[in-house]
C-alpha positions, 0 to 999 in steps of 0.5 A: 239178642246181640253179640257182644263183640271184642274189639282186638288191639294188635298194639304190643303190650310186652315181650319175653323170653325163654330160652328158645322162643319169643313171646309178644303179650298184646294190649288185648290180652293175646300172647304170640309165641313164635320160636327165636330160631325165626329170628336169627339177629335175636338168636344170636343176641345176648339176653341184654341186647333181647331185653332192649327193646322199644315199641316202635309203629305206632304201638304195632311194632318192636325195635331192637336197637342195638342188632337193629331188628324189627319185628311187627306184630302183624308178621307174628300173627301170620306166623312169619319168620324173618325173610331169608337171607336178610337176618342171616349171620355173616362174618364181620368185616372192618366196620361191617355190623353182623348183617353187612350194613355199614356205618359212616363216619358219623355211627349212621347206618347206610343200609337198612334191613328190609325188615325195618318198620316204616314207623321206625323209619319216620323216627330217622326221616320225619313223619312225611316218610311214606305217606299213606302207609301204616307205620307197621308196614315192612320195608320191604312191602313198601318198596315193592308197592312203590316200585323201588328196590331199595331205600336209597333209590326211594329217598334220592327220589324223594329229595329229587321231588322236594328238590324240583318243587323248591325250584319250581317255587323259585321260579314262580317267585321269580316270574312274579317279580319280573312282572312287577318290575 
């Protein structure tokens, strides 16, 4: 006699409100709730700003663009709020959005929270962005893994890669063209 056994799909299905919870229906039937005062960008968000949302990580994570919150459906199944401090409400300074990130001269956000998804990220940096991570990973958790302390130092290093491997390259090709000629 087998087991039948479900196979579980933690990929995002839908999300709702009510007035002081949040609630995440997964593609294999499961509701999560967890209450909005876990998330303070969504508490704070007007109920336009809640209800645009998009899946973002592959199926494994939602994006809100407009406060610029993530959030995985792996935290909620573990039952984690937001990281303290990160989400928290500040005062709004010149160009400073709600949560201290500032925007350049072109509207680009020069700071991201630690929350943000890697998949979301990809969108922003291309799909080689943290190679041989699940696009649901945490920002935060990435960093830790690899060693940084912040997404600018990872991308500096990055680009300082792709840098010397371009002149790497060129030396090579240079070398060859010296022995032919």
């Amino acid at each position: 006699m087998g087991i039948l056994a479900i196979a579980a799909d933690e990929r995002v299905a839908d999300v709702s409100f009510d007035q002081d919870s949040l609630s995440v229906r997964l593609k294999d039937g499961r509701t999560i709730s967890a209450p909005l005062a876990w998330y303070p960008k969504l508490f704070h968000a007007t109920a336009e700003q809640r209800q645009n949302w998009k899946i973002a990580g592959g199926g494994y994570g939602i994006h809100w663009p407009e406060i610029d919150e993530d959030i995985s459906t792996e935290g909620l199944l573990r039952g984690a709020p937001a990281p303290q401090g990160v989400n928290e409400e500040k005062h709004v300074t010149g160009n400073a959005r709600l949560d201290d990130r500032c925007k350049d001269q072109d509207g680009e956000i020069r700071k991201k929270g630690v929350s943000t998804l890697v998949g979301t990220l990809r969108e922003k940096y291309g799909n080689s962005f943290a190679q041989g991570y699940r696009s649901d990973m945490r920002l935060d958790t990435f960093l830790e893994r690899e060693g940084y302390d912040s997404l600018g130092e990872y991308l500096k290093n990055r680009q300082g890669k792709k840098r010397g491997s371009l002149q790497s390259i060129a030396r090579r090709h240079s070398a060859r063209s010296n022995v032919r000629d």
